[in-house]
LOVEXBA-588615 format. One record per residue (C-alpha): residue in one letter; chain; x negated, y, z negated. Coordinates in pm, 1 decimal, m for minus. Example, Ala and Ser with C-alpha at 12.3 -4.5 7.8 and 13.67 -1.06 7.14 Angstrom:
2
> r  c  c1  c2  c3
> a  A  m1230.0  m450.0  m780.0 $
> s  A  m1367.0  m106.0  m714.0 $
This chain:
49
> r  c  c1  c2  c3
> x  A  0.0  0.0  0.0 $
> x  A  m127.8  322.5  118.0 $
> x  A  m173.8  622.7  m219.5 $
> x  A  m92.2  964.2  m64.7 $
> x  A  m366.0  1221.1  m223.8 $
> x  A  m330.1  1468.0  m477.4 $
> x  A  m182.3  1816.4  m362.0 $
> x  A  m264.4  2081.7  m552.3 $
> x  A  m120.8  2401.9  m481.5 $
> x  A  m113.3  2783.4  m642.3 $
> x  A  221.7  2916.9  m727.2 $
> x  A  135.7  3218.4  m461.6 $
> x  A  80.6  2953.0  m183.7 $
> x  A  353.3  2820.5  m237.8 $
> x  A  587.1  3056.3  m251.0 $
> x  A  371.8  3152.5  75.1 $
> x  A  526.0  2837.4  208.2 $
> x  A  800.2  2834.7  124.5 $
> x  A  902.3  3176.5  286.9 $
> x  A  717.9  3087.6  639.8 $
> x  A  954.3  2758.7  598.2 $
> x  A  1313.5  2939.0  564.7 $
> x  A  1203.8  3198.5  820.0 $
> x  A  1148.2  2877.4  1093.0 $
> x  A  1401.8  2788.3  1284.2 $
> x  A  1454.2  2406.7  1273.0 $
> x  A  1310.8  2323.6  1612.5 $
> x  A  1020.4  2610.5  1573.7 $
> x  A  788.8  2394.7  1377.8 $
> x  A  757.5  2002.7  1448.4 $
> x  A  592.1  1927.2  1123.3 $
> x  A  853.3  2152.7  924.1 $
> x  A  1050.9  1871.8  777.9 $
> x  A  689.5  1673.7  680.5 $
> x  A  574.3  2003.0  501.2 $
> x  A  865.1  2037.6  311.8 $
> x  A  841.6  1701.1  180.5 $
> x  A  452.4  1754.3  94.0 $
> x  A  578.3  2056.0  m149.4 $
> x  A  810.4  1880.7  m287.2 $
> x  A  581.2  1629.0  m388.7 $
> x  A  293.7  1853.6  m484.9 $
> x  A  164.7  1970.7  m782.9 $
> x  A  181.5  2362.2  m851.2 $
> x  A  m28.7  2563.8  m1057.5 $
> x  A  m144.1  2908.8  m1133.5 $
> x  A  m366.6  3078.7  m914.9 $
> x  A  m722.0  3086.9  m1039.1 $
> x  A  m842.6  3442.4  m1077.1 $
């Protein structure tokens, strides 16, 4: 069975992310539905400063 990786992401990415997502049109990005699920699955943190 294949592990995905760790994602680690800043709370600034991805809210980054999540705003370039709802501005796509559904057919705009191929890999929209694929990064939405990678989100959903990743861990978010603070940004390191």
């Amino acid at each position: 069975m294949d592990k995905k990786p760790d994602i680690i992401v800043s709370t600034l990415d991805a809210d980054r992310l999540y705003n370039l997502l709802d501005s796509l049109d559904g057919q705009a990005f191929a890999g929209k539905d694929g990064l939405e699920a990678e989100l959903e699955r990743a861990v978010i943190v603070e940004p390191v400063r």
